[in-house]
N, CA, C, O and CB atoms as a CASP TS submission, in Angstrom:
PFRMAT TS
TARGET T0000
AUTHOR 0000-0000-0000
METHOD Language model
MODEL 1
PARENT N/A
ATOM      1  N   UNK     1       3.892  12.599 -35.294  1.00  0.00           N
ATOM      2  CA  UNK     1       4.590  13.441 -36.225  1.00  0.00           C
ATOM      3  C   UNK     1       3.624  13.987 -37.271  1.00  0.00           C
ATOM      4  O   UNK     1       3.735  15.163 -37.619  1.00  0.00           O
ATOM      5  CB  UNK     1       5.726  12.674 -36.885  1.00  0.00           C
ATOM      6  N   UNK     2       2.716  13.228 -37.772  1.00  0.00           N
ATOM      7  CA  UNK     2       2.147  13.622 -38.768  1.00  0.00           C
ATOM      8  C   UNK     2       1.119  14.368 -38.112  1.00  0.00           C
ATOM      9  O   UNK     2       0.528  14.750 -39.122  1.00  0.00           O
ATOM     10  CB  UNK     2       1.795  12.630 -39.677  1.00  0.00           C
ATOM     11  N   UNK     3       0.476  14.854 -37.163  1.00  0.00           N
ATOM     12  CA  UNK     3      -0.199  15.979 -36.533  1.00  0.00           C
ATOM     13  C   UNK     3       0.645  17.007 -36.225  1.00  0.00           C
ATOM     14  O   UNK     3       0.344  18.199 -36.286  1.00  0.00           O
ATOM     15  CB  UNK     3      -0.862  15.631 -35.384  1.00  0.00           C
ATOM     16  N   UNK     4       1.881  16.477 -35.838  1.00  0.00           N
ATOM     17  CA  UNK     4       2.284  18.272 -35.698  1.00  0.00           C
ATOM     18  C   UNK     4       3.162  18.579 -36.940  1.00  0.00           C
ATOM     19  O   UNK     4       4.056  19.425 -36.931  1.00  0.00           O
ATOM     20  CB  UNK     4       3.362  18.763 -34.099  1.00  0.00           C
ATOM     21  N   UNK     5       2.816  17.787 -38.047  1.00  0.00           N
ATOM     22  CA  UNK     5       3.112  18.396 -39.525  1.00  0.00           C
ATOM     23  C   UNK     5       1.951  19.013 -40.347  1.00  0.00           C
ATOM     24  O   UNK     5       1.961  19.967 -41.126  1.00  0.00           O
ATOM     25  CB  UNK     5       3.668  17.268 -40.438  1.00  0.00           C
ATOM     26  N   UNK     6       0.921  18.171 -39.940  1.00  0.00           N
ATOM     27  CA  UNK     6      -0.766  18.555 -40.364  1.00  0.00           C
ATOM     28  C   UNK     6      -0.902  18.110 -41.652  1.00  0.00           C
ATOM     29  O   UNK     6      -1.479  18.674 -42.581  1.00  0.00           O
ATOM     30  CB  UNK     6      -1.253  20.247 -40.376  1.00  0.00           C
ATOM     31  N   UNK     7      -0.070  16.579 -41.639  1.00  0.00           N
ATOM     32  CA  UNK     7      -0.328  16.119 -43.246  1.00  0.00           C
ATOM     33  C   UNK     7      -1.202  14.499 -42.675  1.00  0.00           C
ATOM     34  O   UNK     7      -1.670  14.312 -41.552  1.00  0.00           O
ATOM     35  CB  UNK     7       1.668  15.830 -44.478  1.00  0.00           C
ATOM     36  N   UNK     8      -1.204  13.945 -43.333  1.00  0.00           N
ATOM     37  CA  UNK     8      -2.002  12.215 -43.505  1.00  0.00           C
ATOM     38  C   UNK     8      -0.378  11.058 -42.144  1.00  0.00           C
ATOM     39  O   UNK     8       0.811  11.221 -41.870  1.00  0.00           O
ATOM     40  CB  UNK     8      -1.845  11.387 -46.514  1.00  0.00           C
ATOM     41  N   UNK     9      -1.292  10.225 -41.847  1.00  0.00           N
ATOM     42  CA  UNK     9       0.166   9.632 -41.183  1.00  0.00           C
ATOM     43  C   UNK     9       0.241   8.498 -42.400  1.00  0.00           C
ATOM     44  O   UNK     9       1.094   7.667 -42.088  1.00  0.00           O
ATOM     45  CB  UNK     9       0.095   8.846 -39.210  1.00  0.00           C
ATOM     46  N   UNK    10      -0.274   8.240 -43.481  1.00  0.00           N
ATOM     47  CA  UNK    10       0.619   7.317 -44.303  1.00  0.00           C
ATOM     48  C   UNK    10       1.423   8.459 -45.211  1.00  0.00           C
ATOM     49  O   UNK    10       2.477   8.111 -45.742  1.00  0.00           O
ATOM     50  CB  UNK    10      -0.343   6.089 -45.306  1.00  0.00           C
ATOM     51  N   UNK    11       0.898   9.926 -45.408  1.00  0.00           N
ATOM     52  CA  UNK    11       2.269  10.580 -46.127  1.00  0.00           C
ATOM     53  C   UNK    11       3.882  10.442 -45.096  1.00  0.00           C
ATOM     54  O   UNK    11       5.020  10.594 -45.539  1.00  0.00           O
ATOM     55  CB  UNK    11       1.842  12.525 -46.370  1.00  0.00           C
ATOM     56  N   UNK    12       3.552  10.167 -43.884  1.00  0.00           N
ATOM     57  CA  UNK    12       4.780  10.186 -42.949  1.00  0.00           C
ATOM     58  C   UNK    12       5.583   8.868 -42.774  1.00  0.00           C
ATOM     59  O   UNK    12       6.748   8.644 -42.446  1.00  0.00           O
ATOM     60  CB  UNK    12       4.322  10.598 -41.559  1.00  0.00           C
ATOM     61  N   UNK    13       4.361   7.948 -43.168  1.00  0.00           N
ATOM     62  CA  UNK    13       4.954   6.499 -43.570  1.00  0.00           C
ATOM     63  C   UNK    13       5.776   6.807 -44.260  1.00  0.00           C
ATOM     64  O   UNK    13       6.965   6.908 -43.959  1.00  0.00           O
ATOM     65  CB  UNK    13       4.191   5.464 -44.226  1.00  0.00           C
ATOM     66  N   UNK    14       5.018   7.116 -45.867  1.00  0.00           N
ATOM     67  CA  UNK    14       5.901   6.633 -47.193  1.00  0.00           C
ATOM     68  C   UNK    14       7.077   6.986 -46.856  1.00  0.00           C
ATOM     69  O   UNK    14       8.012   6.198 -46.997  1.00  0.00           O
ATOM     70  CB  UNK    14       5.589   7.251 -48.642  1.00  0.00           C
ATOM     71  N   UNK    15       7.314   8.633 -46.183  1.00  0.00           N
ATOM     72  CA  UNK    15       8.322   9.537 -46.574  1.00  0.00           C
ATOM     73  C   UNK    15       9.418   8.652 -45.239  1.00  0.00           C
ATOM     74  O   UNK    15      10.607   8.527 -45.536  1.00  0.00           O
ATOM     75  CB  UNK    15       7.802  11.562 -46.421  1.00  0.00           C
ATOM     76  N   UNK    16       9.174   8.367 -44.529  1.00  0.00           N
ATOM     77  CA  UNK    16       9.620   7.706 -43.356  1.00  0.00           C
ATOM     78  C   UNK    16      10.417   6.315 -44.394  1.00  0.00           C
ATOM     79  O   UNK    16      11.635   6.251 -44.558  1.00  0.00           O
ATOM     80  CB  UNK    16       8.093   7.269 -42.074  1.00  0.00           C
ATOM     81  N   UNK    17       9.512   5.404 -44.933  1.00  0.00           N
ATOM     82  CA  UNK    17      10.018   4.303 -45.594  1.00  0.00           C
ATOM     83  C   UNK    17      11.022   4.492 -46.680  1.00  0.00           C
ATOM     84  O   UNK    17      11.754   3.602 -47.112  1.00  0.00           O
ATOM     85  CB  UNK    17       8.995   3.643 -46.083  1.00  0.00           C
ATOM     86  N   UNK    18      10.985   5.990 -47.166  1.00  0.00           N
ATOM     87  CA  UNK    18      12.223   6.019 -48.344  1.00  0.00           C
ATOM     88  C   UNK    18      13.163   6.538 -47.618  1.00  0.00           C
ATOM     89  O   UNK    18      14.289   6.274 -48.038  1.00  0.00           O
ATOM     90  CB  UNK    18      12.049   6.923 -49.764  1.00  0.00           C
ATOM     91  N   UNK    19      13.110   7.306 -46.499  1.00  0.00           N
ATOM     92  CA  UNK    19      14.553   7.159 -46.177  1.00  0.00           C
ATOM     93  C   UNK    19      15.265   6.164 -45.354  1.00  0.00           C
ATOM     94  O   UNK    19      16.446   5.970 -45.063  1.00  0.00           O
ATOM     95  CB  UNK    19      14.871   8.171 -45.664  1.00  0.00           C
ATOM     96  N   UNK    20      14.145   5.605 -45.080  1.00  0.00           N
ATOM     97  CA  UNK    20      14.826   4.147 -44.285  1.00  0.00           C
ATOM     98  C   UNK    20      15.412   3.342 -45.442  1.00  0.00           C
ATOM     99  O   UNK    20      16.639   3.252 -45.413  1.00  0.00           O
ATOM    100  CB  UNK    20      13.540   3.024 -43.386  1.00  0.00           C
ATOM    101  N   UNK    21      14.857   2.805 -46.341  1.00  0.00           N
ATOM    102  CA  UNK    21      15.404   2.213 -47.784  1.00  0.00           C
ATOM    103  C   UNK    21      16.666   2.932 -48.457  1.00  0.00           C
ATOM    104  O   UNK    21      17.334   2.364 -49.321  1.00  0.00           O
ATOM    105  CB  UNK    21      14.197   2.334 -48.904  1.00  0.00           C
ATOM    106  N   UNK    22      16.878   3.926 -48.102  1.00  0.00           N
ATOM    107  CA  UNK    22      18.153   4.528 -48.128  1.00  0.00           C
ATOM    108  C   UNK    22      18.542   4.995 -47.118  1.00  0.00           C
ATOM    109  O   UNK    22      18.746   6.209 -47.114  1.00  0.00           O
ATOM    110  CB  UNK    22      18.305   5.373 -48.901  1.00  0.00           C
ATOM    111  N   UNK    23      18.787   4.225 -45.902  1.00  0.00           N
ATOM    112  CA  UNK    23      19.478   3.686 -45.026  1.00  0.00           C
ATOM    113  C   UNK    23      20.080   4.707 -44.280  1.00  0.00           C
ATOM    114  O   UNK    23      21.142   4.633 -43.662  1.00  0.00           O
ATOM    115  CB  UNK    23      20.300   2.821 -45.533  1.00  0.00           C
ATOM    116  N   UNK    24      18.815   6.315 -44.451  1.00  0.00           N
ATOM    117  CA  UNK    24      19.204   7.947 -43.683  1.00  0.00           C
ATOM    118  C   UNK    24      18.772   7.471 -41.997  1.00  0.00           C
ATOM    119  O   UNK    24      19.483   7.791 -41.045  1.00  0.00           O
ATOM    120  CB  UNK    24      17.841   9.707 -44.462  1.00  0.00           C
ATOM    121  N   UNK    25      17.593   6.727 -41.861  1.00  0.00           N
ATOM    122  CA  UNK    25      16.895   6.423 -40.725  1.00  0.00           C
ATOM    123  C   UNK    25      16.375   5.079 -40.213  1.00  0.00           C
ATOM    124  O   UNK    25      16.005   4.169 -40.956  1.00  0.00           O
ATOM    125  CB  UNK    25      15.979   7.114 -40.811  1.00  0.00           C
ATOM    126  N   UNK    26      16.380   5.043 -39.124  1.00  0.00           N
ATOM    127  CA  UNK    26      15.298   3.496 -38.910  1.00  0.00           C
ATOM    128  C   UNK    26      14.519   4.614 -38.483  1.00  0.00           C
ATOM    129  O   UNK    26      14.790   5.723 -38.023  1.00  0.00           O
ATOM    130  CB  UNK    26      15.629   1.839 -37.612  1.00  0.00           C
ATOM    131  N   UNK    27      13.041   3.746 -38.886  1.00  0.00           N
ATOM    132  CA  UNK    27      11.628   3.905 -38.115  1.00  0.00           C
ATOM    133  C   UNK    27      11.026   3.055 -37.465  1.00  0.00           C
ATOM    134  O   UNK    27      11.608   2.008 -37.748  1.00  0.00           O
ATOM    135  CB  UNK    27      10.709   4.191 -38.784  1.00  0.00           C
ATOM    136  N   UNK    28      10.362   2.868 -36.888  1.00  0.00           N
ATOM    137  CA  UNK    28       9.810   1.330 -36.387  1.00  0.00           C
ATOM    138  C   UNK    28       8.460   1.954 -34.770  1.00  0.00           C
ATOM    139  O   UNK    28       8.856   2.451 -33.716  1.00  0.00           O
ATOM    140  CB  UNK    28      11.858  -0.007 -35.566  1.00  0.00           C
ATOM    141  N   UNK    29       7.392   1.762 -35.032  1.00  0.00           N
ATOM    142  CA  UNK    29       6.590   2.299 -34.791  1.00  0.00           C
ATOM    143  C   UNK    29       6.511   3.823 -33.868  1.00  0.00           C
ATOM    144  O   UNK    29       6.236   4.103 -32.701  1.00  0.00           O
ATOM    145  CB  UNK    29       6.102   1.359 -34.466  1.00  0.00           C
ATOM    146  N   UNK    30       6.939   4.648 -35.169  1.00  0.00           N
ATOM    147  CA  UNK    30       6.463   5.683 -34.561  1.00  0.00           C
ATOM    148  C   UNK    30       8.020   6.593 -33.867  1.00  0.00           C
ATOM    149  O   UNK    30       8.091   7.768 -33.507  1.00  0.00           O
ATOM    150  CB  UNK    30       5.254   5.035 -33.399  1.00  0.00           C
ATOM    151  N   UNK    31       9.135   5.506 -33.875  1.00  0.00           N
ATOM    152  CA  UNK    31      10.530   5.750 -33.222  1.00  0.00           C
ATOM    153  C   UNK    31      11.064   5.921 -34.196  1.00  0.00           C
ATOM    154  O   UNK    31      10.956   5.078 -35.086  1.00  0.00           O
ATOM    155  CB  UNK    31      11.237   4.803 -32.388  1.00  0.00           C
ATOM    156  N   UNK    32      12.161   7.567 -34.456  1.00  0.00           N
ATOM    157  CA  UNK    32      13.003   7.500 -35.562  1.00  0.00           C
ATOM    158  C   UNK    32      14.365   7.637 -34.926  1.00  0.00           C
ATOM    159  O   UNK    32      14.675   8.034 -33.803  1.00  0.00           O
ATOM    160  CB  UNK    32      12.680   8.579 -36.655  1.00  0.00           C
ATOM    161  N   UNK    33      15.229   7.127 -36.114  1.00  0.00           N
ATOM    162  CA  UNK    33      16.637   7.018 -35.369  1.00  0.00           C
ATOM    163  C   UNK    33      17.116   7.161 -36.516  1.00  0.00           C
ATOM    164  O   UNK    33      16.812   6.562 -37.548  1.00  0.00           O
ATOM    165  CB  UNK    33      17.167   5.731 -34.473  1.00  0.00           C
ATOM    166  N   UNK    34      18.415   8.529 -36.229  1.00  0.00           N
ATOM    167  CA  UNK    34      18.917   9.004 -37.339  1.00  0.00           C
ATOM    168  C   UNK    34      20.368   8.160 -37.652  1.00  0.00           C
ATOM    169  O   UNK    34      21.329   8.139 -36.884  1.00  0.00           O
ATOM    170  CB  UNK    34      19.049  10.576 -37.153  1.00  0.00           C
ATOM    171  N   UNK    35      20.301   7.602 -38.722  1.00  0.00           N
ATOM    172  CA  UNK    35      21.568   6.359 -39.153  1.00  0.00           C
ATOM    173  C   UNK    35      22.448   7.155 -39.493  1.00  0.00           C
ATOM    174  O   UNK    35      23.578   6.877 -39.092  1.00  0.00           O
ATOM    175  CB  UNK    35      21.366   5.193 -40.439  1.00  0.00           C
ATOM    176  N   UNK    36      22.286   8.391 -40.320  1.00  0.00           N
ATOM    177  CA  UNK    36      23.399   8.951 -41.675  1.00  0.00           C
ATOM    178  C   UNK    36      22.951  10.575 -41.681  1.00  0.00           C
ATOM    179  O   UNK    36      22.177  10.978 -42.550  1.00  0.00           O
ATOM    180  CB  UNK    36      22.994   8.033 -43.640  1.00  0.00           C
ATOM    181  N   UNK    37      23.446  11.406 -40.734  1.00  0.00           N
ATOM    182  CA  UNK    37      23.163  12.729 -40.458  1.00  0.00           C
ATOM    183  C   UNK    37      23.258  13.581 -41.818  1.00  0.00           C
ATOM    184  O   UNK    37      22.538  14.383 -42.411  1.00  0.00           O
ATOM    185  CB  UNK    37      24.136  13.228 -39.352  1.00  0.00           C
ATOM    186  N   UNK    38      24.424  13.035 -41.988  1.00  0.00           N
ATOM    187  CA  UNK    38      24.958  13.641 -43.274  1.00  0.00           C
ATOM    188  C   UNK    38      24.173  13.528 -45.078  1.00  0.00           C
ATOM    189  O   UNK    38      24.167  14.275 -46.057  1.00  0.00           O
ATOM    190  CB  UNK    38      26.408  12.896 -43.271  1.00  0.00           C
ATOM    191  N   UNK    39      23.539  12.035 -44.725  1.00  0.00           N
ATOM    192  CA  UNK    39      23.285  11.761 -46.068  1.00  0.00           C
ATOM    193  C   UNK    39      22.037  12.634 -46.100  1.00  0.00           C
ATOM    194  O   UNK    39      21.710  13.303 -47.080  1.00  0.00           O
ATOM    195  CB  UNK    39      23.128  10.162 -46.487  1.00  0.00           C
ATOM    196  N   UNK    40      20.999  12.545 -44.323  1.00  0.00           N
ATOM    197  CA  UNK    40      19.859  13.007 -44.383  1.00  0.00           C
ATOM    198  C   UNK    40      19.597  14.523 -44.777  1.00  0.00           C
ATOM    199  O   UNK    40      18.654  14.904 -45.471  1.00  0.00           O
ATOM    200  CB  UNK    40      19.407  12.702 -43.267  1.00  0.00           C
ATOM    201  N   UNK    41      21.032  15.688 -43.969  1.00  0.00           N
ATOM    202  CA  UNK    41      20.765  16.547 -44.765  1.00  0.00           C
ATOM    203  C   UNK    41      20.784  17.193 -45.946  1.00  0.00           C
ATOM    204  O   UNK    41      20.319  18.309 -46.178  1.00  0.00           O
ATOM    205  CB  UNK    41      20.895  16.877 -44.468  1.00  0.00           C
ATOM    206  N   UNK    42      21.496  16.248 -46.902  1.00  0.00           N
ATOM    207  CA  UNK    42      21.769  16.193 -47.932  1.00  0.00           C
ATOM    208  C   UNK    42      20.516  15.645 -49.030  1.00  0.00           C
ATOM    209  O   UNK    42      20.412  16.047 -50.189  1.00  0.00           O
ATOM    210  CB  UNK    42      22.895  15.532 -47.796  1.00  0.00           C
ATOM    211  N   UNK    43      19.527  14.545 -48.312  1.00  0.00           N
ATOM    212  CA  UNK    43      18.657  14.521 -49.162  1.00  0.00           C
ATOM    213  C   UNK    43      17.218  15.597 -48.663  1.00  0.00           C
ATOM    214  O   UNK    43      16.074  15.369 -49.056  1.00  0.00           O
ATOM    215  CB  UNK    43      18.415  12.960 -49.348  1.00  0.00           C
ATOM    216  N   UNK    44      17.507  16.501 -47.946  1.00  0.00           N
ATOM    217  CA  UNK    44      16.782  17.030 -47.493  1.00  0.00           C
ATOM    218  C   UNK    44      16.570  18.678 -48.208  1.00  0.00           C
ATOM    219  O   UNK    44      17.582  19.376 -48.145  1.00  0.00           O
ATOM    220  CB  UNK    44      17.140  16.798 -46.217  1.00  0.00           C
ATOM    221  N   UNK    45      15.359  19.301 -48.854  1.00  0.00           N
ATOM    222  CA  UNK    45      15.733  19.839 -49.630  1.00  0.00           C
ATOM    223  C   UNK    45      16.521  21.560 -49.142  1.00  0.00           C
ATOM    224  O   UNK    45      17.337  21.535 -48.220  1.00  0.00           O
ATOM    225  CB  UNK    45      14.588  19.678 -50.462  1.00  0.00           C
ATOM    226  N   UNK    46      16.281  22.574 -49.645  1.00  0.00           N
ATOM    227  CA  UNK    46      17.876  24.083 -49.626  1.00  0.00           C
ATOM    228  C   UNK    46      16.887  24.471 -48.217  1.00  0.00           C
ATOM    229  O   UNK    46      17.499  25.036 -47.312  1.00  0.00           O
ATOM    230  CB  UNK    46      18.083  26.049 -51.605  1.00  0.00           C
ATOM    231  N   UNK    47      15.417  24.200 -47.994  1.00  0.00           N
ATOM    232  CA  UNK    47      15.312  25.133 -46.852  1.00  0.00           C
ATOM    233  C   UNK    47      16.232  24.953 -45.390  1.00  0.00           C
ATOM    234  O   UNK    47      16.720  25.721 -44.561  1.00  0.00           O
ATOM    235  CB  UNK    47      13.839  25.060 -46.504  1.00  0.00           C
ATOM    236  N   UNK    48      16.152  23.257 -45.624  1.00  0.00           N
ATOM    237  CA  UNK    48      16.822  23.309 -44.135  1.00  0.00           C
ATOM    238  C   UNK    48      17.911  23.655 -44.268  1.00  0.00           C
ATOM    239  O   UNK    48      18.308  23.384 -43.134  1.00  0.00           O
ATOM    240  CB  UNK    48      16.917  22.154 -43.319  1.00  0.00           C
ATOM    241  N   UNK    49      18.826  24.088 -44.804  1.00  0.00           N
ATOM    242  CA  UNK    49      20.440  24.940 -44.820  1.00  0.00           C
ATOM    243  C   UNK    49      19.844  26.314 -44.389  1.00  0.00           C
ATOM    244  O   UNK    49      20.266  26.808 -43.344  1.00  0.00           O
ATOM    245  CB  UNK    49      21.452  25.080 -46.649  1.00  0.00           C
ATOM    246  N   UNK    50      19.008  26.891 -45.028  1.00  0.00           N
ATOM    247  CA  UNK    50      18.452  28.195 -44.930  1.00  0.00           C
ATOM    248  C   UNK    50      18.228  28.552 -43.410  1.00  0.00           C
ATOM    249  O   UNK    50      18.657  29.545 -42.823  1.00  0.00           O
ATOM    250  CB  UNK    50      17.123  28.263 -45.750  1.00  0.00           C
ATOM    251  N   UNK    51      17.203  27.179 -42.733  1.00  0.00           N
ATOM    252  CA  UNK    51      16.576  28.009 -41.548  1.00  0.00           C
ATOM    253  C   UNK    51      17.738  26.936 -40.482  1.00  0.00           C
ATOM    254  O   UNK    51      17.634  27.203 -39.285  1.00  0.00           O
ATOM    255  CB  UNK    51      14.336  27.869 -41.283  1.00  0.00           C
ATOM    256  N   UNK    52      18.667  25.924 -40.788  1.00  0.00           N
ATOM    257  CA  UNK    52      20.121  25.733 -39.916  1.00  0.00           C
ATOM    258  C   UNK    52      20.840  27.015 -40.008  1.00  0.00           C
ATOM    259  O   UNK    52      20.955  27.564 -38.912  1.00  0.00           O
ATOM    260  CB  UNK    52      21.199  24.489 -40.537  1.00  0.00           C
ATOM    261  N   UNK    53      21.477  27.796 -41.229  1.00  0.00           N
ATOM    262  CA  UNK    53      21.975  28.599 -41.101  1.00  0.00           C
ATOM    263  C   UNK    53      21.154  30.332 -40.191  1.00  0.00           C
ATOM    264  O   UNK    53      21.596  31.299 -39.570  1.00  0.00           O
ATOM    265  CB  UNK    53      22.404  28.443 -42.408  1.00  0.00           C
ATOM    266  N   UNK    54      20.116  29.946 -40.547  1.00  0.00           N
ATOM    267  CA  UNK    54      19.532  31.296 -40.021  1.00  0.00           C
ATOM    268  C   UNK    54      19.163  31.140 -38.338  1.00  0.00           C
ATOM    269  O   UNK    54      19.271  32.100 -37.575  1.00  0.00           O
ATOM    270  CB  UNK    54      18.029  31.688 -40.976  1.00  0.00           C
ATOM    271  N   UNK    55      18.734  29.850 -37.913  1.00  0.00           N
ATOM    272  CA  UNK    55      19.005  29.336 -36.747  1.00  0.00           C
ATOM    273  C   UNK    55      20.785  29.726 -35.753  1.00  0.00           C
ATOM    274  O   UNK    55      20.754  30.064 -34.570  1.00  0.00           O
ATOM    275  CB  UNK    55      18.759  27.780 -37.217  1.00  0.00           C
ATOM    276  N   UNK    56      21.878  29.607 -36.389  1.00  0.00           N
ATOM    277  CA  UNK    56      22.971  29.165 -35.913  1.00  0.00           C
ATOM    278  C   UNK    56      23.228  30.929 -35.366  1.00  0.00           C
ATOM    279  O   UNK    56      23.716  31.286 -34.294  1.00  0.00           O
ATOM    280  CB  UNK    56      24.083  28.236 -37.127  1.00  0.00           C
ATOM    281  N   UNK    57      22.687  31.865 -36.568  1.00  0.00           N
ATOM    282  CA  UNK    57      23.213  33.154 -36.609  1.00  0.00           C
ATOM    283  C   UNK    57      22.513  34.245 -35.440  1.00  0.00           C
ATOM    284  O   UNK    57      23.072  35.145 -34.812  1.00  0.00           O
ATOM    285  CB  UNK    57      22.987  33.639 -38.124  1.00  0.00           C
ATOM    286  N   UNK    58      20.945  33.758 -35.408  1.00  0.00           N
ATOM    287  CA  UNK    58      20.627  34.082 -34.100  1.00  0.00           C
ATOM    288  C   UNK    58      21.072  33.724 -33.193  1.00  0.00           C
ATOM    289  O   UNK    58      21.085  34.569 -32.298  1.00  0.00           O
ATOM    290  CB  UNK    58      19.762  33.952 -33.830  1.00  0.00           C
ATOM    291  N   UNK    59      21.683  32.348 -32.844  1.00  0.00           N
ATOM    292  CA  UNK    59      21.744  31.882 -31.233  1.00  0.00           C
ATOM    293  C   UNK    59      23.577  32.385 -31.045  1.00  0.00           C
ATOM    294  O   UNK    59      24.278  31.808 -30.214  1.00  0.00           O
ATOM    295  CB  UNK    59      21.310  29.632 -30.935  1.00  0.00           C
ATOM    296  N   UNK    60      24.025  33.279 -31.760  1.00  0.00           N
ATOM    297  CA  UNK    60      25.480  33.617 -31.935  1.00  0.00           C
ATOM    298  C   UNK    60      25.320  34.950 -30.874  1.00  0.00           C
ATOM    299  O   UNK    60      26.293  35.660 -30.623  1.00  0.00           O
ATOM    300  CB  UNK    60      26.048  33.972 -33.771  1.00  0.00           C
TER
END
């Protein structure tokens, strides 16, 4: 993940470990599993509404 983001793989840790601690995801080497769809897009910041919504309107 963190290569095809092109950041550090402990920035993918940390960010990986706070939403597991708020209980959006498990991680566990390298495997993510989404717990709380809802909470995740919610802590996730306005782009992803932007490019979900701009996504949904093309494939219409």
């Amino acid at each position: 993940m963190a290569t095809m983001l092109g950041i550090r793989l402990a920035s993918v840790s940390k960010a990986a470990n706070l939403l597991q601690d708020a209980h959006l995801i498990r991680y566990q080497r390298g495997q993510v599993t989404i717990l709380d769809r809802a909470g995740l897009e919610q802590a996730a910041c306005e782009c992803y509404r932007l490019i979900n919504t701009e996504l949904d309107r093309l494939l219409v």
